[in-house]
N, C-alpha and C positions, 0 to 999 in steps of 0.2 A: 561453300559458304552456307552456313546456317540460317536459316529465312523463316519470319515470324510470320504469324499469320493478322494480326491485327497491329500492331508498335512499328510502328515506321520511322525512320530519319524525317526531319525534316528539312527542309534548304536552310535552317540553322544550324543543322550538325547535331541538334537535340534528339532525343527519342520522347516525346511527348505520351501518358499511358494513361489519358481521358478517355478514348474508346477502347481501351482495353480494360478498365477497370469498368465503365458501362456493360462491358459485354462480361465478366466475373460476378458482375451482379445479377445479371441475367439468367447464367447457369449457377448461382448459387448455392439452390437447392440438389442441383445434382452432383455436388462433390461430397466427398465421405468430411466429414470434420478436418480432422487433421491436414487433410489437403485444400481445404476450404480458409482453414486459421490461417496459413497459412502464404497461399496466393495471393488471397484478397486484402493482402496486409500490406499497406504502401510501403512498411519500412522491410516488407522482403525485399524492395526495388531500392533505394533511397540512395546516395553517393555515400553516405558516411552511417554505422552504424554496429552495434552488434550481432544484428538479426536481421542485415541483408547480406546478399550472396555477392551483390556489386562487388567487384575488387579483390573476393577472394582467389585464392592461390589453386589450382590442382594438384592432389598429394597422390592420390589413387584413382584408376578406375579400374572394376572389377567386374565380370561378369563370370555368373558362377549358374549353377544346377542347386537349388532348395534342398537339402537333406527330408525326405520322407520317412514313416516308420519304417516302410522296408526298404529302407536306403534314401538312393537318389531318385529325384522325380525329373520329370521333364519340365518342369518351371524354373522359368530363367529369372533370374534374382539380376539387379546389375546394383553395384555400390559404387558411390563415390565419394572420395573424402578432399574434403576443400581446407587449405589455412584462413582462418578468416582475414577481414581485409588490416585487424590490430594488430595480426599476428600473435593473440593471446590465448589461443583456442583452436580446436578444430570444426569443423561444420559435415557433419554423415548424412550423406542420405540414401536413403535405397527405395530402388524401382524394384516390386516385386509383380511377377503374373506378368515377364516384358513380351510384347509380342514381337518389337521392331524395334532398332537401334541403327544410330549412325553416329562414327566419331573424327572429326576432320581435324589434322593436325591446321595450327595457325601456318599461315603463307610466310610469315615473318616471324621463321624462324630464331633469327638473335637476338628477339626477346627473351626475357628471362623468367619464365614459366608461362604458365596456361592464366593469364588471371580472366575471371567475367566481367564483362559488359553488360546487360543486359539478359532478362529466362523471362520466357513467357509461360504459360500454361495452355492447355485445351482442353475440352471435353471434345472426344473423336466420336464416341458411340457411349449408349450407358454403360456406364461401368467402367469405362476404357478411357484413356485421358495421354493426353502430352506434354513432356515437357522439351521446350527448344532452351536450349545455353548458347549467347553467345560468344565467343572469348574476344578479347582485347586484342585488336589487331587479326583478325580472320578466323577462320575455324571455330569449334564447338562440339557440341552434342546433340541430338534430339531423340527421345524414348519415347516410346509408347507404352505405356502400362495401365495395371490393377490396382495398385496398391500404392503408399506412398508413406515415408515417415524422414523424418528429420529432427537428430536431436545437436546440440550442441555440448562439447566438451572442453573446458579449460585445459590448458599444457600445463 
């Protein structure tokens, strides 16, 4: 199971994200932009919307090697591409500079795909950061990287 380091359940079944959004304001200054727009944005978290990851689908994950000039380098790139939750679009994002990766299939299996619950973020070390997914009904993702982006695409 995938395990947050500040977003807890509550004895209501809720995930409440006041100390996690306390502590995003905290390390603020040490995210790059786009991973800072980003995080710190309640509607990345929100149950319903266009520009949260709540609810969406898993279509891909990739982990791949960065093409360098003289080829391939040893930086591990990981991609992954979500249906958003309208189903009208898709959601890319990519962990570049990954140092660590873990991907745990859901326990309950005869669901019908990977959708998210709940992503946190971290700052681990400068420069370095985390992000935990975790899917509906068990299982998830958590990366460690450098780099971060996120664009969205209509189907």
């Amino acid at each position: 199971m995938i395990k947050f380091e500040r977003i807890r359940e509550d004895e209501d079944g809720a995930w409440p994200l006041d100390a996690y959004f306390e502590y995003l304001d905290g390390v603020a200054h040490q995210l790059p932009e786009g991973l800072r727009d980003f995080a710190a944005t309640y509607e990345s978290y929100q149950l319903e919307g266009k520009k949260t990851l709540h609810d969406s689908r898993v279509l891909s994950f990739t982990i791949s090697k960065e093409r360098g000039a003289a080829g391939v380098s040893n930086r591990t790139c990981l991609d992954v591409v979500l249906l958003d939750q309208l189903w009208e679009g898709e959601i890319h994002i990519r962990y570049s500079g990954v140092s660590a990766y873990i991907a745990l299939e859901p326990r309950l299996l005869d669901r019908e795909g990977h959708d998210v619950l709940l992503h946190e973020f971290s700052l681990i070390a400068p420069g370095r950061f985390r992000h935990a997914v975790m899917f509906d009904g068990d299982g998830g993702y958590s990366v460690d990287f450098a780099e971060f982006s996120i664009a969205w695409a209509k189907q």
